[in-house]
mmJSON file of the N, C-alpha and C atoms, coordinates in Angstrom:
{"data_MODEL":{"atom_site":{
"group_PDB":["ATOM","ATOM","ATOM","ATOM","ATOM","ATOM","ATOM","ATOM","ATOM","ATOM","ATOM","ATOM","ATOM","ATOM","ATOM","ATOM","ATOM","ATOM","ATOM","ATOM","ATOM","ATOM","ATOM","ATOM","ATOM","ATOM","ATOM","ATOM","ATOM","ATOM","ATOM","ATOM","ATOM","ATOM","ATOM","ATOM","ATOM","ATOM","ATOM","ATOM","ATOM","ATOM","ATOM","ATOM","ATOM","ATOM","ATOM","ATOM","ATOM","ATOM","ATOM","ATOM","ATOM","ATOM","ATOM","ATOM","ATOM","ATOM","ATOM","ATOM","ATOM","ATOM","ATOM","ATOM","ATOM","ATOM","ATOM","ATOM","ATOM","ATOM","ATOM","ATOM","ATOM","ATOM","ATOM","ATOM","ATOM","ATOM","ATOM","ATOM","ATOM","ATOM","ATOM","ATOM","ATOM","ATOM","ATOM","ATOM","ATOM","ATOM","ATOM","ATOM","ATOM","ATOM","ATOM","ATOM","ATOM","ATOM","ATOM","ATOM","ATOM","ATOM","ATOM","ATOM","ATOM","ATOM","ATOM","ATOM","ATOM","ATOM","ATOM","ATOM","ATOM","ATOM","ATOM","ATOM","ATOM","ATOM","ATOM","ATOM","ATOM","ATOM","ATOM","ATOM","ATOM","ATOM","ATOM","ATOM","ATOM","ATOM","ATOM","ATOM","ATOM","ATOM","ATOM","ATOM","ATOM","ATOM","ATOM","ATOM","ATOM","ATOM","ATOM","ATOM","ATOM","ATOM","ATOM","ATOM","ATOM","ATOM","ATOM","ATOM","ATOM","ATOM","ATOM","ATOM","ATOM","ATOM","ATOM","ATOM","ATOM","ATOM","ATOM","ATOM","ATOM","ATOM","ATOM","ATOM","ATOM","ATOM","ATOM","ATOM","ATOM","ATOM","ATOM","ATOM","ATOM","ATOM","ATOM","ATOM","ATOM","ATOM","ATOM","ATOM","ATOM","ATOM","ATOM","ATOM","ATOM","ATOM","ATOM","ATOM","ATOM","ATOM","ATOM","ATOM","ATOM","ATOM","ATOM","ATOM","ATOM","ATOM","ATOM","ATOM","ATOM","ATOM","ATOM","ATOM","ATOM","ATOM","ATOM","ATOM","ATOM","ATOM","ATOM","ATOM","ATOM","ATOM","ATOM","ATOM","ATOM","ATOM","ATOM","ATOM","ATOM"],
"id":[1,2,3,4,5,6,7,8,9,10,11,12,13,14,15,16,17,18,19,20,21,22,23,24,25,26,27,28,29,30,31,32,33,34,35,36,37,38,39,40,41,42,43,44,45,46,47,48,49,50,51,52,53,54,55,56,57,58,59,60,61,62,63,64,65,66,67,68,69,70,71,72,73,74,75,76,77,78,79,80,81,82,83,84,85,86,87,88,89,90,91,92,93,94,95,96,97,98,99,100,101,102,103,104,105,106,107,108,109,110,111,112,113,114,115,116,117,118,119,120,121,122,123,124,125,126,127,128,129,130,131,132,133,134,135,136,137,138,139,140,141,142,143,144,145,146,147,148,149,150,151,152,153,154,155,156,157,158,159,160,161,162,163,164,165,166,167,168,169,170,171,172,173,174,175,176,177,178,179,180,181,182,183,184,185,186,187,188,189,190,191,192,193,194,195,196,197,198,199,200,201,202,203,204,205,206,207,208,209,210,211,212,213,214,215,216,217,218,219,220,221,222,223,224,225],
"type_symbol":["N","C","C","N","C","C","N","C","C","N","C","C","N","C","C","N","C","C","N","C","C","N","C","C","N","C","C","N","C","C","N","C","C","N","C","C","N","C","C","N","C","C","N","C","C","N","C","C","N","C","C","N","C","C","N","C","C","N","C","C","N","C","C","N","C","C","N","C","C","N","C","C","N","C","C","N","C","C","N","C","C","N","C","C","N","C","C","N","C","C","N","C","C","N","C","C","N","C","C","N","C","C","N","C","C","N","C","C","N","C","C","N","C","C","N","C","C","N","C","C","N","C","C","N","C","C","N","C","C","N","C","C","N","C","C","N","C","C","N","C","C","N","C","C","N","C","C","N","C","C","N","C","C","N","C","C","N","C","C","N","C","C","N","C","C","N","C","C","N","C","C","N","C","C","N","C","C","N","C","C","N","C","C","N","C","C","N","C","C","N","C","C","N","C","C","N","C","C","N","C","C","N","C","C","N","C","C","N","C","C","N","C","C","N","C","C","N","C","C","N","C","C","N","C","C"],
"label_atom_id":["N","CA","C","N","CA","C","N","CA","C","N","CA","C","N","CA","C","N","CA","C","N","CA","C","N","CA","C","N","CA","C","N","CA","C","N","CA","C","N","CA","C","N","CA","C","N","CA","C","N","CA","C","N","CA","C","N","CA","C","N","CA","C","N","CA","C","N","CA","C","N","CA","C","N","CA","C","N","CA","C","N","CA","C","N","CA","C","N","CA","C","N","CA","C","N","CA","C","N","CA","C","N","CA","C","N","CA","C","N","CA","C","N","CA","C","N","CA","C","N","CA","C","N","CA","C","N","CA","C","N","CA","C","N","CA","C","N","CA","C","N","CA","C","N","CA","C","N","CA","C","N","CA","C","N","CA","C","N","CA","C","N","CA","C","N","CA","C","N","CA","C","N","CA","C","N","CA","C","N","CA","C","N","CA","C","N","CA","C","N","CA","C","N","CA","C","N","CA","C","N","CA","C","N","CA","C","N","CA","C","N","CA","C","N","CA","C","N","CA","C","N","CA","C","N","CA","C","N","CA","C","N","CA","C","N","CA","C","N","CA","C","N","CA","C","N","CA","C","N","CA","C","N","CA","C","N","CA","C","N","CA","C"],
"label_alt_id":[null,null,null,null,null,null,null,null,null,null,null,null,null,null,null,null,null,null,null,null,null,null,null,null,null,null,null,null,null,null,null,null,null,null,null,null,null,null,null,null,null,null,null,null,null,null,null,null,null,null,null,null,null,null,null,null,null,null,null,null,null,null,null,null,null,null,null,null,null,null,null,null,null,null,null,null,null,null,null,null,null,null,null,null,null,null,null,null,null,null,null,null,null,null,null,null,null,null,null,null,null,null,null,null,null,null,null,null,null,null,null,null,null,null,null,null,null,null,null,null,null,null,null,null,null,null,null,null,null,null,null,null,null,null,null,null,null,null,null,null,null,null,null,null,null,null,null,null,null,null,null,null,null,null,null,null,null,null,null,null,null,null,null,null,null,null,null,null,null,null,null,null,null,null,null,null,null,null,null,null,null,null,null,null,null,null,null,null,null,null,null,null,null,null,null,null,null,null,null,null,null,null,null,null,null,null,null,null,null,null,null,null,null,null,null,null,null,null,null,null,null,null,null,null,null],
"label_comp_id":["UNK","UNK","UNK","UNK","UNK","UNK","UNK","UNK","UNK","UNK","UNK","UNK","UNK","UNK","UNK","UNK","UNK","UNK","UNK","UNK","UNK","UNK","UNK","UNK","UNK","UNK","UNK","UNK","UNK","UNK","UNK","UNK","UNK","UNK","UNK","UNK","UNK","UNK","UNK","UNK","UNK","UNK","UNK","UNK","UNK","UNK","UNK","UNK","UNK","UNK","UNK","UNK","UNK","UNK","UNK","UNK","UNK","UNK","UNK","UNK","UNK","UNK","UNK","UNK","UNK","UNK","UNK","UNK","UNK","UNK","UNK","UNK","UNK","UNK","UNK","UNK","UNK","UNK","UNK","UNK","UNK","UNK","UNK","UNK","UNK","UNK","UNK","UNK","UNK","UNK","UNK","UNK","UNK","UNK","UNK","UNK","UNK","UNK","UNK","UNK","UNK","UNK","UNK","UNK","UNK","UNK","UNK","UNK","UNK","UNK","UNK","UNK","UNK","UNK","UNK","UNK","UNK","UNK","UNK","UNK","UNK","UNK","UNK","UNK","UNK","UNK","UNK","UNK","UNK","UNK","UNK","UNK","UNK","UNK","UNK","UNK","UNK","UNK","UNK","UNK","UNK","UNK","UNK","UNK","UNK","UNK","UNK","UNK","UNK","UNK","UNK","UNK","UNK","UNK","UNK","UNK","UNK","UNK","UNK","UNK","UNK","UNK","UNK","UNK","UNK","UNK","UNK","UNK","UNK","UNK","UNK","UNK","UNK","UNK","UNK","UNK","UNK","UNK","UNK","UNK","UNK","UNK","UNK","UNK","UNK","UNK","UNK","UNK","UNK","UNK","UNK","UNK","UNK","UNK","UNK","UNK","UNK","UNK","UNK","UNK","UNK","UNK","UNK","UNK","UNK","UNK","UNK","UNK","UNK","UNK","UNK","UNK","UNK","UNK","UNK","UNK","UNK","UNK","UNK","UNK","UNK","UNK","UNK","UNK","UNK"],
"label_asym_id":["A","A","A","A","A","A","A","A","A","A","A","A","A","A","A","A","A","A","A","A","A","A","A","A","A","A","A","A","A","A","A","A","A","A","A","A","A","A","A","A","A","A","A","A","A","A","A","A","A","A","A","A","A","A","A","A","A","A","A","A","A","A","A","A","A","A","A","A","A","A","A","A","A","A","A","A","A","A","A","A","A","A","A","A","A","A","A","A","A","A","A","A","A","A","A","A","A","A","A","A","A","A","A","A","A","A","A","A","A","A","A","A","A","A","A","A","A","A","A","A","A","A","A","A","A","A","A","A","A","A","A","A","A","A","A","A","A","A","A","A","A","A","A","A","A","A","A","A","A","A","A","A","A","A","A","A","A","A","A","A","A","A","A","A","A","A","A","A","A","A","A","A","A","A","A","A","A","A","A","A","A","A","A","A","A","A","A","A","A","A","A","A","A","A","A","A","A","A","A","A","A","A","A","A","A","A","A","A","A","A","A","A","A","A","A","A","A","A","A","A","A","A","A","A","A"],
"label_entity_id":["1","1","1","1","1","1","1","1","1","1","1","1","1","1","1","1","1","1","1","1","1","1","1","1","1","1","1","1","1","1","1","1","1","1","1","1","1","1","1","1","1","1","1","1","1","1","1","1","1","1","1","1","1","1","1","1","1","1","1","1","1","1","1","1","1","1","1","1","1","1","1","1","1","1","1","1","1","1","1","1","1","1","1","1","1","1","1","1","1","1","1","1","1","1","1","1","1","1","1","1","1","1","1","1","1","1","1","1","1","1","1","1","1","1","1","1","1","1","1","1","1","1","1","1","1","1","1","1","1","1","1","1","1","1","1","1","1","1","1","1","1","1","1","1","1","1","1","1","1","1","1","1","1","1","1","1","1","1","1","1","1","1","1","1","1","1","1","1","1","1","1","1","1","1","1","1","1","1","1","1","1","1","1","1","1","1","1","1","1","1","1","1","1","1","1","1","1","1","1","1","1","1","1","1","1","1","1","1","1","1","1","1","1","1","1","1","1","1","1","1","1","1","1","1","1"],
"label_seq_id":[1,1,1,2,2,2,3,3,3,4,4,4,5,5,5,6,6,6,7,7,7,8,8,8,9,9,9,10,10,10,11,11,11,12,12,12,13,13,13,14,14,14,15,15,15,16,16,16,17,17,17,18,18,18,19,19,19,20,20,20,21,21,21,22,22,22,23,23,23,24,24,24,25,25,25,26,26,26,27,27,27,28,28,28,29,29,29,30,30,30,31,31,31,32,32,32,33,33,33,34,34,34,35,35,35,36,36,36,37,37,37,38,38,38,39,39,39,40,40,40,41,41,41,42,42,42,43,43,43,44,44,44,45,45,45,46,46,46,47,47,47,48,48,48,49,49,49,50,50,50,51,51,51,52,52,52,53,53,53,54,54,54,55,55,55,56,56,56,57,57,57,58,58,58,59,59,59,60,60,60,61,61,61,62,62,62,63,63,63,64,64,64,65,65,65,66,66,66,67,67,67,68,68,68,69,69,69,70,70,70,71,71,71,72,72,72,73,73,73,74,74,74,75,75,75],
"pdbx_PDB_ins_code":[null,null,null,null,null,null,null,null,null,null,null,null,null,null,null,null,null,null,null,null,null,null,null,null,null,null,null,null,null,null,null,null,null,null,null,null,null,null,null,null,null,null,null,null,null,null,null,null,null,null,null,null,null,null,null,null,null,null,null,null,null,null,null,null,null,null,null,null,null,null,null,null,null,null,null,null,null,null,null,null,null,null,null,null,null,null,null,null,null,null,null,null,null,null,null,null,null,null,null,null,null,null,null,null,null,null,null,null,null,null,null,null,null,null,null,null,null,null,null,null,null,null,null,null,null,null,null,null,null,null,null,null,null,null,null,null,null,null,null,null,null,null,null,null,null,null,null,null,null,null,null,null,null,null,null,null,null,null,null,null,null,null,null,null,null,null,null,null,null,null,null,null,null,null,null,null,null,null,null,null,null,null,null,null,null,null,null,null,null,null,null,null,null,null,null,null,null,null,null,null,null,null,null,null,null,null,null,null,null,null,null,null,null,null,null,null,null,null,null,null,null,null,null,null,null],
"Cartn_x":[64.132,64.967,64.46,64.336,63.867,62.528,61.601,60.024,60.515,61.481,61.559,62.427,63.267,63.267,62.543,61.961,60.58,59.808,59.763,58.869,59.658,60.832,61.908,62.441,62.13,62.219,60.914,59.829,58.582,58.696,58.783,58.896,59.863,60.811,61.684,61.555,60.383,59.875,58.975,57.791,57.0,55.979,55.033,54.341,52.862,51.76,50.722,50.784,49.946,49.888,49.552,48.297,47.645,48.862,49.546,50.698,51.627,52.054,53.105,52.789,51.166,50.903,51.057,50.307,49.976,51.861,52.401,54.024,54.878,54.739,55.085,54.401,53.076,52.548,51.763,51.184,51.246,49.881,49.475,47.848,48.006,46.866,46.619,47.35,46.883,46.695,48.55,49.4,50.646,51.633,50.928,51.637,51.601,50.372,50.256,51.253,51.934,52.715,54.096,54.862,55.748,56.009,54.797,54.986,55.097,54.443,54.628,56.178,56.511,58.041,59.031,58.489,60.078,59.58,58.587,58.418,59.351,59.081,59.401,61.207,61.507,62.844,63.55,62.855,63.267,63.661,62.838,63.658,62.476,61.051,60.24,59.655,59.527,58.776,56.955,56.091,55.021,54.579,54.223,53.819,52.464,51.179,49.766,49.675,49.362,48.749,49.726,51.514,52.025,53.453,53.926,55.262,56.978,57.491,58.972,60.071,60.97,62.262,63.269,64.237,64.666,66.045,67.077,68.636,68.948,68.498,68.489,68.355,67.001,66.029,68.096,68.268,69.007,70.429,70.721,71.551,71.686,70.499,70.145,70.007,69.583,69.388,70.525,71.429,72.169,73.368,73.274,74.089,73.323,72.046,71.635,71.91,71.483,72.174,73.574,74.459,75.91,75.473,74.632,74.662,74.218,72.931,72.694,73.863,74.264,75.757,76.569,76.662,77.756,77.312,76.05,75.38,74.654,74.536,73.681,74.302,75.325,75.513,74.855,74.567,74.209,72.391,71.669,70.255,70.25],
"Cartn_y":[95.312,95.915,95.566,94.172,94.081,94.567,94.98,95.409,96.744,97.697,98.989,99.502,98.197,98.275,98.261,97.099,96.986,98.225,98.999,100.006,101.133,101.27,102.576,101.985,100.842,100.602,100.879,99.95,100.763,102.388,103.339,104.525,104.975,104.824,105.312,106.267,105.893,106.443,107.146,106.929,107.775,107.122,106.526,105.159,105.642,105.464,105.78,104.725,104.656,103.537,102.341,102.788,101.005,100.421,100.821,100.333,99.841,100.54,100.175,98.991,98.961,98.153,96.524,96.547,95.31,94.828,95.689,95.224,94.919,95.52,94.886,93.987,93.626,92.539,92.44,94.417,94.425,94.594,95.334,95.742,97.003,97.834,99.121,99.546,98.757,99.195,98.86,98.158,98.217,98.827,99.489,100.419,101.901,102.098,103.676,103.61,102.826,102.929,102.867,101.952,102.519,103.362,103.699,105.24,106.56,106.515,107.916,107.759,106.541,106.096,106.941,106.325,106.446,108.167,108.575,110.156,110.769,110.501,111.409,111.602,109.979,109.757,110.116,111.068,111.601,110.395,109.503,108.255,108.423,108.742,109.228,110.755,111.238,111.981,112.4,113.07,112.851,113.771,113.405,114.599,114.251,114.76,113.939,113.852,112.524,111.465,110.495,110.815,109.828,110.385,108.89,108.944,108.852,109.422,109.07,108.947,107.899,107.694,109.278,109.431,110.408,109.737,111.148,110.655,109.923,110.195,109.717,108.096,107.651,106.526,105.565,106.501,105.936,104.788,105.908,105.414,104.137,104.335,102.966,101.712,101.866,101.174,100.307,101.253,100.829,100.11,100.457,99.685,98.814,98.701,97.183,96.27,96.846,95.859,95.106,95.724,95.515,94.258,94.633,93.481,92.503,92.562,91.286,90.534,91.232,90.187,90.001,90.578,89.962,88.686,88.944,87.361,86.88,86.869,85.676,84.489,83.878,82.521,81.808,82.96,82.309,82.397,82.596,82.288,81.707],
"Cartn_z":[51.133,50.12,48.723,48.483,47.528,46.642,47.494,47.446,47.085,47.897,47.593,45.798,45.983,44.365,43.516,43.693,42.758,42.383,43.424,43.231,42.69,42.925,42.446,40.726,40.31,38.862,38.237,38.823,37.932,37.662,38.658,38.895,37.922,37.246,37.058,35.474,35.126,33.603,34.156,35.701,35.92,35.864,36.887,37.124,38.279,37.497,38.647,39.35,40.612,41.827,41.054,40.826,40.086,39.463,38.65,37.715,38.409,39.822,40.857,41.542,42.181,43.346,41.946,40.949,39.818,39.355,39.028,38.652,39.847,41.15,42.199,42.803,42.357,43.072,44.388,44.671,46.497,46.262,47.744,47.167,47.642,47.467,47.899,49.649,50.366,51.526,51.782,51.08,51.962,51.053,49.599,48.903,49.246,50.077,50.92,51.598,52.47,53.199,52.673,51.791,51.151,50.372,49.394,49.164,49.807,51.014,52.023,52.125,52.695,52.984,52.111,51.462,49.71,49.56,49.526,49.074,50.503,51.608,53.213,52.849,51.849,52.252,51.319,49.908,48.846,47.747,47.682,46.374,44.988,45.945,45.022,44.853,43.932,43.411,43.09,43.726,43.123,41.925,41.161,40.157,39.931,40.695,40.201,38.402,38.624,39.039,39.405,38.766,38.437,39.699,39.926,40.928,40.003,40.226,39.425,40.584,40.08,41.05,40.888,41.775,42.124,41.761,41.971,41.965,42.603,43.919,45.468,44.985,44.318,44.462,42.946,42.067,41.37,42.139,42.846,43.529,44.52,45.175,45.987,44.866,44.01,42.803,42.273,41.809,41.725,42.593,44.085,44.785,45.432,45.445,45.305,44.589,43.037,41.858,42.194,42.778,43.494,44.414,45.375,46.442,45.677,45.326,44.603,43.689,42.79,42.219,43.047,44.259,45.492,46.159,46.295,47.203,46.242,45.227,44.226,44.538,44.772,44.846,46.113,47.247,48.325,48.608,47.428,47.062,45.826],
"occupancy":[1.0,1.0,1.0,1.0,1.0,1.0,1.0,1.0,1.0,1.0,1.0,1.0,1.0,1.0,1.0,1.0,1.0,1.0,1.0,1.0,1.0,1.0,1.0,1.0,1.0,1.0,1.0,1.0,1.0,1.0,1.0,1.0,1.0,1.0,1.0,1.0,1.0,1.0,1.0,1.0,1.0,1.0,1.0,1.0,1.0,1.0,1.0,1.0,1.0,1.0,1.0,1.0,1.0,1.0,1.0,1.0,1.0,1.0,1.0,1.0,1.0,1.0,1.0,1.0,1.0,1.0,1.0,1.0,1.0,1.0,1.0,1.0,1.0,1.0,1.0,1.0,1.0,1.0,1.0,1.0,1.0,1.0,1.0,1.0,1.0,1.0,1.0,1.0,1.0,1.0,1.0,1.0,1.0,1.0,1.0,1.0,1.0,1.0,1.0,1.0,1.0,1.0,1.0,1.0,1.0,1.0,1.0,1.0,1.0,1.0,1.0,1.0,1.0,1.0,1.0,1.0,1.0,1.0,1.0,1.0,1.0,1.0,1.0,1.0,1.0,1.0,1.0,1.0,1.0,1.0,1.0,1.0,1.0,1.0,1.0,1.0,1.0,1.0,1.0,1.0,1.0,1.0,1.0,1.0,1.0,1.0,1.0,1.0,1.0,1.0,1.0,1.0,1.0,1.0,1.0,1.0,1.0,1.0,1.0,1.0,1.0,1.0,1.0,1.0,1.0,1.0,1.0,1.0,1.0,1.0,1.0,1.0,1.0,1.0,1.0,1.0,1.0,1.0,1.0,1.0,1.0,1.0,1.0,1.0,1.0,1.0,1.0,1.0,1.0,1.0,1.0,1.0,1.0,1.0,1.0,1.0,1.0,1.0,1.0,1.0,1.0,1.0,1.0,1.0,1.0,1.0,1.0,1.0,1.0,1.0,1.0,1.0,1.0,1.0,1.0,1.0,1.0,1.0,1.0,1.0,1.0,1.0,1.0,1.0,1.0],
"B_iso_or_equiv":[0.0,0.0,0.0,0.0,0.0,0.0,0.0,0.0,0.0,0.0,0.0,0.0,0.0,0.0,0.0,0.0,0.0,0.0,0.0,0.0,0.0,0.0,0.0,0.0,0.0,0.0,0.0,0.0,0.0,0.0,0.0,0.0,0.0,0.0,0.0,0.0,0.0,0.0,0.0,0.0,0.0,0.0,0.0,0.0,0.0,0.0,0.0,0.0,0.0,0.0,0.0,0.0,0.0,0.0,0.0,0.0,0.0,0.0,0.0,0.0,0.0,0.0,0.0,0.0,0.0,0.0,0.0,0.0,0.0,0.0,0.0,0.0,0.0,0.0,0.0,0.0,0.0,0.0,0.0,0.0,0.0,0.0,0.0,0.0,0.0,0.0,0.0,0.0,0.0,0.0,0.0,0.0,0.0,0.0,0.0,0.0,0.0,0.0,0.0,0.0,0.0,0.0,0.0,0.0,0.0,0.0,0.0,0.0,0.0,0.0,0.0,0.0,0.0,0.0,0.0,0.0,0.0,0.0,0.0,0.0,0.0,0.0,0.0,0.0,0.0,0.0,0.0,0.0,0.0,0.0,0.0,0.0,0.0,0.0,0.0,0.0,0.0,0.0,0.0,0.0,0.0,0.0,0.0,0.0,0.0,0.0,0.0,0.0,0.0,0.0,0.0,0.0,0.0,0.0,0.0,0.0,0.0,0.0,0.0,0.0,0.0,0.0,0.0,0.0,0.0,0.0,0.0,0.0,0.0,0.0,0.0,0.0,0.0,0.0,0.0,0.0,0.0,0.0,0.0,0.0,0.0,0.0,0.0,0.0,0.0,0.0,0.0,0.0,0.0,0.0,0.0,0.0,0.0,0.0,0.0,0.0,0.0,0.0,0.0,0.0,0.0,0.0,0.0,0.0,0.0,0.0,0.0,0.0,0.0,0.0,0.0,0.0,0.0,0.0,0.0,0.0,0.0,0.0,0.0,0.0,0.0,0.0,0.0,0.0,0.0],
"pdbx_formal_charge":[null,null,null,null,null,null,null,null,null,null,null,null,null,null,null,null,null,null,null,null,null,null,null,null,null,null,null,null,null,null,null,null,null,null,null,null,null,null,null,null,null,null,null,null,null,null,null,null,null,null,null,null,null,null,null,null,null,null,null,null,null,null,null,null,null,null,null,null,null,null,null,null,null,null,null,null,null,null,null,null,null,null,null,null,null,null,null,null,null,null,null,null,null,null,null,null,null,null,null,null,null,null,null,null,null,null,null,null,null,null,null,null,null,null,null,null,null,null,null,null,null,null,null,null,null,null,null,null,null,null,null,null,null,null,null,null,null,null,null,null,null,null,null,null,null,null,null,null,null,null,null,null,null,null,null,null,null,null,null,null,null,null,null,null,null,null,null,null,null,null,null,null,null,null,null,null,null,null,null,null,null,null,null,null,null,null,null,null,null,null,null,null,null,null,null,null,null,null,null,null,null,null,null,null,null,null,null,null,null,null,null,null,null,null,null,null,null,null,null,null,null,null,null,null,null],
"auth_seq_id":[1,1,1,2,2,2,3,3,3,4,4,4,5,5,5,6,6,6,7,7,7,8,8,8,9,9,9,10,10,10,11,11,11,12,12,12,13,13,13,14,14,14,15,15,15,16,16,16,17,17,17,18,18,18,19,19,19,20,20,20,21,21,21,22,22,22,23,23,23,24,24,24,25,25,25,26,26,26,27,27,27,28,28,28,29,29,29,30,30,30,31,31,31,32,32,32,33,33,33,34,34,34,35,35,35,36,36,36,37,37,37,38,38,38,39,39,39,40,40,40,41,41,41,42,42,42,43,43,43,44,44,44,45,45,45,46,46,46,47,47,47,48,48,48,49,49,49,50,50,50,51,51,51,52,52,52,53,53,53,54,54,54,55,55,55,56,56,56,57,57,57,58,58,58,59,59,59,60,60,60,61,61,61,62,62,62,63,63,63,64,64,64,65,65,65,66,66,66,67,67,67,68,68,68,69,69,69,70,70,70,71,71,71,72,72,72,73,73,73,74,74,74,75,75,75],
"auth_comp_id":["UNK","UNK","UNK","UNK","UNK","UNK","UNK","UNK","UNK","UNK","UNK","UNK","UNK","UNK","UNK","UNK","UNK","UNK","UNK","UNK","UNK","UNK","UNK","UNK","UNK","UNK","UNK","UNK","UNK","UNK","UNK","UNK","UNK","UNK","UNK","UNK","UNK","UNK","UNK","UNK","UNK","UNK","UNK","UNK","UNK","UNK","UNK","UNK","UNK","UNK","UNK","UNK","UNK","UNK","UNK","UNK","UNK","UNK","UNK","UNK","UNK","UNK","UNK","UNK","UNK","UNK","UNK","UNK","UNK","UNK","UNK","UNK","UNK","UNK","UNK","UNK","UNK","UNK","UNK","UNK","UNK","UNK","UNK","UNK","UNK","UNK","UNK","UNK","UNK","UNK","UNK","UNK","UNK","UNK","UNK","UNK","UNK","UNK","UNK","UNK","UNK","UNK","UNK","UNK","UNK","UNK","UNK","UNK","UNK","UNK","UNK","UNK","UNK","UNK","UNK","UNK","UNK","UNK","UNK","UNK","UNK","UNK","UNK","UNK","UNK","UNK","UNK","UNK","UNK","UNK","UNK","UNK","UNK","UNK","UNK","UNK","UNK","UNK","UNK","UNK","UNK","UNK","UNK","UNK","UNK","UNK","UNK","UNK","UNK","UNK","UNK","UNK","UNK","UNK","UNK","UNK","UNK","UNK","UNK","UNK","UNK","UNK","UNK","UNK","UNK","UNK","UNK","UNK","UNK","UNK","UNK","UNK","UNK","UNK","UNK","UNK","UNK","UNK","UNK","UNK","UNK","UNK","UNK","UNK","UNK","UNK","UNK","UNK","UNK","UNK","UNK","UNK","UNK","UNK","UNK","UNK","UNK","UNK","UNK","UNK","UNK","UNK","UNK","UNK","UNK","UNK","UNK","UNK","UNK","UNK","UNK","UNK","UNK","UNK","UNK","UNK","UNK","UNK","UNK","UNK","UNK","UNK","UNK","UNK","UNK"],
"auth_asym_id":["A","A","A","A","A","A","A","A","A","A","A","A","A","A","A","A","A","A","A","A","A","A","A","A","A","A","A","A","A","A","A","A","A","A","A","A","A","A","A","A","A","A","A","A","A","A","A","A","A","A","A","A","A","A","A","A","A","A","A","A","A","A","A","A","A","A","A","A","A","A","A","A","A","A","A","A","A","A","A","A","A","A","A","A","A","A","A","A","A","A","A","A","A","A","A","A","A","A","A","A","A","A","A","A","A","A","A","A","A","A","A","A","A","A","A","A","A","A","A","A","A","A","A","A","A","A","A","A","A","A","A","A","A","A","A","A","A","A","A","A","A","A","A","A","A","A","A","A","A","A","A","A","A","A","A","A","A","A","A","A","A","A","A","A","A","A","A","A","A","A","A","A","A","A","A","A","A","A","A","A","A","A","A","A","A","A","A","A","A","A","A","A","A","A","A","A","A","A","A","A","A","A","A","A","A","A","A","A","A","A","A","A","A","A","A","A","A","A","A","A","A","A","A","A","A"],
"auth_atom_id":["N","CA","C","N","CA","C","N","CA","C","N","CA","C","N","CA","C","N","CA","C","N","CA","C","N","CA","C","N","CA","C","N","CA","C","N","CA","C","N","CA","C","N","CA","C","N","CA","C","N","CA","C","N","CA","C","N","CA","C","N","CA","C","N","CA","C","N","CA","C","N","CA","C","N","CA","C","N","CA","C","N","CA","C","N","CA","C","N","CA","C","N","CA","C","N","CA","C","N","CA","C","N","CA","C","N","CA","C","N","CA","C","N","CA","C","N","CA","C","N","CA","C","N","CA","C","N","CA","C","N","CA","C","N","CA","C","N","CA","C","N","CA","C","N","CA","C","N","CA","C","N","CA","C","N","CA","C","N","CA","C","N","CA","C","N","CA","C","N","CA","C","N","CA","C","N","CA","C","N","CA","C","N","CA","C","N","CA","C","N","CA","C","N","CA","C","N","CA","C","N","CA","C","N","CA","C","N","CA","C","N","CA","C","N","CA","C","N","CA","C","N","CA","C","N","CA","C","N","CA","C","N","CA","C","N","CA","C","N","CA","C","N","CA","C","N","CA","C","N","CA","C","N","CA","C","N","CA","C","N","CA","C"],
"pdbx_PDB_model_num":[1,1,1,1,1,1,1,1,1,1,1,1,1,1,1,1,1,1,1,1,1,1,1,1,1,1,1,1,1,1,1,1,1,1,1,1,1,1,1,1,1,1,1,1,1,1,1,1,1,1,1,1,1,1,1,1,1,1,1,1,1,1,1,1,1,1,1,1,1,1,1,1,1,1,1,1,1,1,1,1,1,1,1,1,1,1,1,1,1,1,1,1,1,1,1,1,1,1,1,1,1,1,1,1,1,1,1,1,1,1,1,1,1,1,1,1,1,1,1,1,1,1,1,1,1,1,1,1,1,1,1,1,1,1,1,1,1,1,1,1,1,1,1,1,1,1,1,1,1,1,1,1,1,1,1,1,1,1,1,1,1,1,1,1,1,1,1,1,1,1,1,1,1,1,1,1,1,1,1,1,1,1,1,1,1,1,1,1,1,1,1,1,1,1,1,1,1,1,1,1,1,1,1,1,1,1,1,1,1,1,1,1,1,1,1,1,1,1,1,1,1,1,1,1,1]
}}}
């Protein structure tokens, strides 16, 4: 959950890979795979060259933000 955020906030202004895999921290080979993911599952957008988060991608977003202030005390 947390990784897929990461990547649906970079995205959210409109973010090529290099920019995604370096601000999330991943490498090439296991950002192909969450990107096919997040595009199949509508959170991202591709527009060559660059990826943008979706309504879809907002929403998860934001009710993550939710969980996390629900369980922050217990990390």
């Amino acid at each position: 959950m947390d990784i897929i955020a990461a990547i649906l906030y970079v995205a959210r202004n409109g973010a090529r890979k290099t920019r995604i895999v370096y601000q999330c921290n991943l490498n090439f080979k296991i950002i192909k795979k969450y990107l096919g993911c997040l595009l199949d599952l509508g959170f991202l957008h591709f527009e060559s060259p660059h990826y943008f988060s979706t309504e879809k991608a907002e929403t998860y977003l934001s009710r993550y933000e939710a969980l996390a202030k629900t369980y922050s005390p217990f990390f």
